[in-house]
C-alpha beads as a LAMMPS data file, in Angstrom:
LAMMPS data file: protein, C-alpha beads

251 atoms
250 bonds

1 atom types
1 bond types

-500.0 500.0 xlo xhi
-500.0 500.0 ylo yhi
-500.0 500.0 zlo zhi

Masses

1 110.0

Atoms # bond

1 1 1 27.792 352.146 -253.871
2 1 1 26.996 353.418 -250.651
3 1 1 23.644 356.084 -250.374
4 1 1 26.441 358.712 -249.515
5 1 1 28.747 357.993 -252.075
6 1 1 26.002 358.277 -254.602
7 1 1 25.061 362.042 -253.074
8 1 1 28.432 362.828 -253.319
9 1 1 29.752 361.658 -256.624
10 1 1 27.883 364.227 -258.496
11 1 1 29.424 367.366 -256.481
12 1 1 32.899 365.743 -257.388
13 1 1 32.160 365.735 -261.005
14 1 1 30.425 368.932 -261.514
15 1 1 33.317 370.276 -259.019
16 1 1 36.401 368.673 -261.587
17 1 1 34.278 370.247 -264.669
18 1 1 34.312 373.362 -262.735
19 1 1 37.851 373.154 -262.688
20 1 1 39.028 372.325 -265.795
21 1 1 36.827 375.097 -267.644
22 1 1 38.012 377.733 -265.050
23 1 1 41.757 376.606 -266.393
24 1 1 41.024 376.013 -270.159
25 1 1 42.872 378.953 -271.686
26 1 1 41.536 381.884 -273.343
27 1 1 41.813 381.684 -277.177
28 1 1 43.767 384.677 -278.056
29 1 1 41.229 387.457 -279.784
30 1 1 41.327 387.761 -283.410
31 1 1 39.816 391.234 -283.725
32 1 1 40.039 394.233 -280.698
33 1 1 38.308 396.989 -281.278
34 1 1 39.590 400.708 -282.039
35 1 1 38.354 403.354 -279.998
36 1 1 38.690 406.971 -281.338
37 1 1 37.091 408.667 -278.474
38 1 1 39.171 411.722 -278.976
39 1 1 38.381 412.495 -282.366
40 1 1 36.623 415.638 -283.809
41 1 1 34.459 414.674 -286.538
42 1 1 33.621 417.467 -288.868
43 1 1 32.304 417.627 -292.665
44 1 1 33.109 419.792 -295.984
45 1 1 29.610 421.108 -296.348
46 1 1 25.989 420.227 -296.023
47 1 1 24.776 417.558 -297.218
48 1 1 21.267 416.663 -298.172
49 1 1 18.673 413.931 -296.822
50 1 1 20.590 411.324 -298.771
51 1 1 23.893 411.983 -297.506
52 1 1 24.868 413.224 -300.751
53 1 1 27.080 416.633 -300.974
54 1 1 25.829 420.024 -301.572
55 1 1 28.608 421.625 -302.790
56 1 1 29.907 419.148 -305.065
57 1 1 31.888 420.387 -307.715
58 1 1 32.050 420.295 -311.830
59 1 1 31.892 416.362 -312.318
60 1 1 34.781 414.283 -313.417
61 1 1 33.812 412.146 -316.185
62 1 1 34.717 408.632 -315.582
63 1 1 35.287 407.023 -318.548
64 1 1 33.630 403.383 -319.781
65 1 1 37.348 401.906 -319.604
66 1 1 38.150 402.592 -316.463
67 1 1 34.831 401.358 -315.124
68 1 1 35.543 397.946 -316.756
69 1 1 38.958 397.930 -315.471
70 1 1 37.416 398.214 -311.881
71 1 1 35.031 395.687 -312.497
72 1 1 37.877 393.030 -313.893
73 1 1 39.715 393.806 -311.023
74 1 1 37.359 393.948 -308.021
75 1 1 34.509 391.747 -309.370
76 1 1 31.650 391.713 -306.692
77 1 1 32.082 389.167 -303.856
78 1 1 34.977 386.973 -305.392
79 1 1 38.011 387.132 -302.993
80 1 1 40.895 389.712 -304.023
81 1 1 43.340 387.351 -302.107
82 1 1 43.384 384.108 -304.265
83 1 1 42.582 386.426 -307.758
84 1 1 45.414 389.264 -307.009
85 1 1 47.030 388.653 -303.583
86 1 1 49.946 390.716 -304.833
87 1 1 47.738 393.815 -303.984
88 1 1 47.026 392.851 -300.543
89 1 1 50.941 392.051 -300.215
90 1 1 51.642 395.403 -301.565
91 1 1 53.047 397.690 -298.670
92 1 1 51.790 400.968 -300.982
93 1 1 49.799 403.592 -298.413
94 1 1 46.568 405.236 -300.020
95 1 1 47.461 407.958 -298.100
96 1 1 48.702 411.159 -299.957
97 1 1 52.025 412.705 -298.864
98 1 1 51.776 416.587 -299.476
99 1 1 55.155 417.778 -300.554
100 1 1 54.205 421.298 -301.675
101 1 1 51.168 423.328 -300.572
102 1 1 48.686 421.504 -302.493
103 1 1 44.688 421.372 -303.482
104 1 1 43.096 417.685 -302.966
105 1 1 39.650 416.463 -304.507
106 1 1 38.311 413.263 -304.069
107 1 1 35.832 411.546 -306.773
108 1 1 33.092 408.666 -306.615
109 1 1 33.066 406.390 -309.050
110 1 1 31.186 403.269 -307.751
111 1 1 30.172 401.301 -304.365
112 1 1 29.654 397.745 -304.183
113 1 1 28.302 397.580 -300.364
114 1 1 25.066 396.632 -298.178
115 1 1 25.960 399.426 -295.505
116 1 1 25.431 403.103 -295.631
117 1 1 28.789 403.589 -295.121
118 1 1 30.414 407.436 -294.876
119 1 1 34.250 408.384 -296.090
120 1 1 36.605 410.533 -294.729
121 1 1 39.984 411.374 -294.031
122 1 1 42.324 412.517 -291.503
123 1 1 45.915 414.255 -291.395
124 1 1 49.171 413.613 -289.552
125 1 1 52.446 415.037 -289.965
126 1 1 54.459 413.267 -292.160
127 1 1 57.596 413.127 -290.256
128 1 1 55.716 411.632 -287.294
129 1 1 53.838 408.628 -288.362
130 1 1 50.706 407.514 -286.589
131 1 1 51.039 405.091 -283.897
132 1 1 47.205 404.548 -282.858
133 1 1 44.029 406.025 -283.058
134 1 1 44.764 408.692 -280.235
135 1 1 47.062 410.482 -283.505
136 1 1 43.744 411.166 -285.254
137 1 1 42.514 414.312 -283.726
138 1 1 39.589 415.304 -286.472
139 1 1 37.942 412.898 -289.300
140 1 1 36.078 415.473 -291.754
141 1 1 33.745 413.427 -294.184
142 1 1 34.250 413.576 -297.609
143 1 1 30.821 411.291 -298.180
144 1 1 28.631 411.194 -295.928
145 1 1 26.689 408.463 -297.392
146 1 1 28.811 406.441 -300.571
147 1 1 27.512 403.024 -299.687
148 1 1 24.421 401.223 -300.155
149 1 1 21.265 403.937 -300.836
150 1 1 23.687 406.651 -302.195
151 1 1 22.869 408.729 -304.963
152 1 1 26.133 409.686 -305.647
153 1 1 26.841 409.136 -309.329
154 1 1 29.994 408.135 -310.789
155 1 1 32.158 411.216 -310.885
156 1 1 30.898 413.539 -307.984
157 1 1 33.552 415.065 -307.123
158 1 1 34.112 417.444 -303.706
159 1 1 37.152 419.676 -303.264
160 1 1 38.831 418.610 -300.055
161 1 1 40.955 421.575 -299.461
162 1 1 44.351 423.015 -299.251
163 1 1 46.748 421.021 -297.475
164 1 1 50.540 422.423 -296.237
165 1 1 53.858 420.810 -297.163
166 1 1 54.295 417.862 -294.630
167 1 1 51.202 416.689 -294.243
168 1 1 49.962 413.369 -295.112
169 1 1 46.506 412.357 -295.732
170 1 1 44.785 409.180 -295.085
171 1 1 41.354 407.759 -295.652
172 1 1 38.988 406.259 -293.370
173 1 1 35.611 404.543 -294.526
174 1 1 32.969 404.185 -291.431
175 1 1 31.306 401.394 -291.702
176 1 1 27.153 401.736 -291.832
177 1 1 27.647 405.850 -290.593
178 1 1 24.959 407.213 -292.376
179 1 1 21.833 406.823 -290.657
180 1 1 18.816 407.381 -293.526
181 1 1 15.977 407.254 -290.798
182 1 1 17.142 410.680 -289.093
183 1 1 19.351 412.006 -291.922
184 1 1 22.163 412.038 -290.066
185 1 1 25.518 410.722 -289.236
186 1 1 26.365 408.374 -286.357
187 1 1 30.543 408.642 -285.112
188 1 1 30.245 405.409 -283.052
189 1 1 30.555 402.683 -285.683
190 1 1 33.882 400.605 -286.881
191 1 1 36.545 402.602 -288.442
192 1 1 38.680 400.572 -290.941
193 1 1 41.139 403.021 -292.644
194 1 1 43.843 403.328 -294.913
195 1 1 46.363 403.232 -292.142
196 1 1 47.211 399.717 -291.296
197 1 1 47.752 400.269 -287.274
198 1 1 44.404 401.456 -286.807
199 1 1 42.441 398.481 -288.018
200 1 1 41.147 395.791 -285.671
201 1 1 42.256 392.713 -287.001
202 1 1 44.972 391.589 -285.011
203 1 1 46.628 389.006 -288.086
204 1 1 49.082 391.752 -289.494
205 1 1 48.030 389.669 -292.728
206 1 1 43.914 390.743 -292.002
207 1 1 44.929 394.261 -291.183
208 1 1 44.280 396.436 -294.624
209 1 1 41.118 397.265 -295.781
210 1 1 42.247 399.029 -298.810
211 1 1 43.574 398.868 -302.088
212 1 1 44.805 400.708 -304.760
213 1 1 44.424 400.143 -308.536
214 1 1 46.578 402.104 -311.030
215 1 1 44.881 402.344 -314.038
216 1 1 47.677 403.621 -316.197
217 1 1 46.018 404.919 -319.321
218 1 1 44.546 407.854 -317.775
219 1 1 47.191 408.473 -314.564
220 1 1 44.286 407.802 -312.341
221 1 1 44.894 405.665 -308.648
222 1 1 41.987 404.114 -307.903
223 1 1 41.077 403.410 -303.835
224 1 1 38.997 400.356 -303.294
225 1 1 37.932 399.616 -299.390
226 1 1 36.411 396.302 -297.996
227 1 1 33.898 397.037 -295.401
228 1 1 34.183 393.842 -293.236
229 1 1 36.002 392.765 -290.449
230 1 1 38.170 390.259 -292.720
231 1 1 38.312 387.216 -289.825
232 1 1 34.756 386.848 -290.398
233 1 1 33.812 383.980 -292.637
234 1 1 31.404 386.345 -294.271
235 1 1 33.728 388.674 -295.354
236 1 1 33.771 388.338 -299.028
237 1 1 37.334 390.326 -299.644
238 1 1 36.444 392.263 -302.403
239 1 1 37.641 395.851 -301.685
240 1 1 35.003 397.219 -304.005
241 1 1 32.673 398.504 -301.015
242 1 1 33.373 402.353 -301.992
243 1 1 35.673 403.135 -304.796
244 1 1 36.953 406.947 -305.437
245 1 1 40.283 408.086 -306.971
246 1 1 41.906 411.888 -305.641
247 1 1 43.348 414.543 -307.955
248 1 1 46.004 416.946 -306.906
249 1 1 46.487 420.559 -307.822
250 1 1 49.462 422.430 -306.825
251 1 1 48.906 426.043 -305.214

Bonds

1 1 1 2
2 1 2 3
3 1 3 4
4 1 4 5
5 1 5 6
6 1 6 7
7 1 7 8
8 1 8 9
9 1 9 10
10 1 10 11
11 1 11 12
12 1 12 13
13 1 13 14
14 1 14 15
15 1 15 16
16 1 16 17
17 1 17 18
18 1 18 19
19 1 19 20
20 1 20 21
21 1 21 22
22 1 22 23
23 1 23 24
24 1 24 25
25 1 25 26
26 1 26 27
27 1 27 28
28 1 28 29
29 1 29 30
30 1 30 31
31 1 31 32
32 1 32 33
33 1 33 34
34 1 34 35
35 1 35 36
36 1 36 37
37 1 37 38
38 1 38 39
39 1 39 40
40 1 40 41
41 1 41 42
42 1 42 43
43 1 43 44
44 1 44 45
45 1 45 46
46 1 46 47
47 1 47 48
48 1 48 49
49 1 49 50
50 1 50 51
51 1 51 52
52 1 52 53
53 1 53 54
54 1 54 55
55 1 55 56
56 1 56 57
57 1 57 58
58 1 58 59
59 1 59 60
60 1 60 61
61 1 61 62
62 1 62 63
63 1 63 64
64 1 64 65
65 1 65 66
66 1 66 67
67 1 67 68
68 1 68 69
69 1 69 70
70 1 70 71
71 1 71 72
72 1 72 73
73 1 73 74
74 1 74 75
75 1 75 76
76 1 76 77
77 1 77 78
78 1 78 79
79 1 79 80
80 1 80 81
81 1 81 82
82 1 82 83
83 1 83 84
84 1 84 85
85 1 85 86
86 1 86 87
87 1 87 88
88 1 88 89
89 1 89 90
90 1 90 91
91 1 91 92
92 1 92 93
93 1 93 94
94 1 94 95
95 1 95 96
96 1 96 97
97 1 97 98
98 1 98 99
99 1 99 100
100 1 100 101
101 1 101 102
102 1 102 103
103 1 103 104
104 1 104 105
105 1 105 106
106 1 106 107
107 1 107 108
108 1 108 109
109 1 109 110
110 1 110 111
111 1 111 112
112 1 112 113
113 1 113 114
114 1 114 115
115 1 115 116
116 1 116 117
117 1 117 118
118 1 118 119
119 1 119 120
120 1 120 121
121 1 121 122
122 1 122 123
123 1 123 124
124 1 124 125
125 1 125 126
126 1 126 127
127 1 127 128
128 1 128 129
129 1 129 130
130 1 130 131
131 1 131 132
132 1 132 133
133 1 133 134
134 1 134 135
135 1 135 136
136 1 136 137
137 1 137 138
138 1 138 139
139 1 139 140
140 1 140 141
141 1 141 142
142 1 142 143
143 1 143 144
144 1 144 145
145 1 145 146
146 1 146 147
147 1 147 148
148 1 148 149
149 1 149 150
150 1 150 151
151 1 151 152
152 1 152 153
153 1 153 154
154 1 154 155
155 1 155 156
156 1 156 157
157 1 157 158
158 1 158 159
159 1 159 160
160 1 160 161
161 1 161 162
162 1 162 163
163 1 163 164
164 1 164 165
165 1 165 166
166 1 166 167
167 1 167 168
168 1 168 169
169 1 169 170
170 1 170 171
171 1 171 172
172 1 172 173
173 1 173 174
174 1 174 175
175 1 175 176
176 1 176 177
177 1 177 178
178 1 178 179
179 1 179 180
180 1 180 181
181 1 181 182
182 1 182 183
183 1 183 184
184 1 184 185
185 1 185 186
186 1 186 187
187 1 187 188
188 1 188 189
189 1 189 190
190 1 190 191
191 1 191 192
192 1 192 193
193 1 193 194
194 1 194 195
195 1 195 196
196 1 196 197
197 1 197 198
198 1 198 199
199 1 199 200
200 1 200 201
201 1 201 202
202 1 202 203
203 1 203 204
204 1 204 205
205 1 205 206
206 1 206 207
207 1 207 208
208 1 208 209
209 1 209 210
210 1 210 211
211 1 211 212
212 1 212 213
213 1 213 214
214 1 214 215
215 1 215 216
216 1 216 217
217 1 217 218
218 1 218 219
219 1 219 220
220 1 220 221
221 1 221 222
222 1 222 223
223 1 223 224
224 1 224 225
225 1 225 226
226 1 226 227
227 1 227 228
228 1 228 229
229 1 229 230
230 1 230 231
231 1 231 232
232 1 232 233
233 1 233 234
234 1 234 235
235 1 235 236
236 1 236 237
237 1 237 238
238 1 238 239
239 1 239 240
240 1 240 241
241 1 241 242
242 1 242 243
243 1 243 244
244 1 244 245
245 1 245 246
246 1 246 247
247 1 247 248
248 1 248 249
249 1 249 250
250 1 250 251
């Protein structure tokens, strides 16, 4: 081999190489991100250094059989989709559809997460159904704080207010909100809500990140969320990161 060829040989590999990464294709994304740059966020009330509610109202009292029906069915960290993938099949919305002027409250009864992670909801007409995160115009907290450090205790209970006929209500859990070093609430974190559509997962099979859990001995529908992006490996599919159930009262 000639001195030139031996100069030249390595432009013509790194040049191919070059090449063929320039033209590998793109693996198609498995998560895109949700953007709600045009919501409001507002809350029911203060809250105090913890996150927790100050205008919580008579406690509910959640009863020692419904706790260990939670606990059968969302056991920490073992995967809801091999022990009940009917739920995850289930095409049943958490959200509430208001058919008559109507009082909502929403009650904690447990959290199984790492993140400080805040709850709230949002409202669309019913007759229009959301199409992406641009439909969500306000998020008002329920919880500030119902993940890891909470001091809510099973059965705080807040009154979300009075909602019109035609209105539905859906739930939104924001992951690692709370911020305990400046007592105070951060907007720009991952939204995963009750709402299909605006999840990130692009797999319509990764999409929901919440369940719900009749328990039929005391009419109660329990909501459980999972936390985590569900196309990571470490997402344990649980759906027991916050757990709360809502009660109705017609006006």
């Amino acid at each position: 081999m000639t001195l030139i060829m031996k100069k030249i040989l390595p432009l013509i590999l790194l040049s191919l190489l070059f090449s063929c990464a320039k033209n590998k294709p793109t693996p198609p994304a498995v998560t895109v991100p949700v953007k709600f740059t045009g919501t409001t966020y507002k809350t029911l009330g203060p809250y105090d250094d913890n996150g927790k509610p100050l205008n919580l109202q008579t406690p509910d009292v959640v009863s020692d059989s419904l706790l260990n029906f939670l606990h059968m069915m969302l056991p920490e960290h073992l995967n809801l989709e091999t022990r009940h993938p009917e739920l995850l099949a289930s095409s049943a919305l958490a959200d509430i559809i208001v058919t008559q002027k109507t009082e909502l409250y929403a009650t904690f009864v447990s959290q199984g997460a790492l993140y400080a992670n805040a709850i709230g909801f949002y409202t669309y007409p019913t007759n229009s159904p959301l199409t992406s995160a641009a439909d969500i115009k306000v998020i008002t907290y329920i919880f500030p704080n119902a993940g890891g450090g909470t001091t809510l205790k099973a059965g705080d209970k807040v009154d979300m207010g009075t909602f019109d006929a035609g209105t539905s209500v859906g739930f939104v859990l924001m992951k690692d909100a709370w911020d305990p070093s400046i007592k105070t609430l951060n907007t720009d974190v991952i939204h995963y809500c009750s709402d299909d559509i605006l999840n990130p997962e692009v797999n319509p099979q990764l999409k929901k990140h919440v369940v719900l859990l009749n328990y039929t001995p005391e009419s109660k529908t329990l909501i459980g969320f999972e936390d985590t992006d569900r196309t990571y490996a470490g997402c344990d599919n649980d759906f027991n990161d916050v757990v709360f159930y809502i009660t109705k009262t017609s006006k």
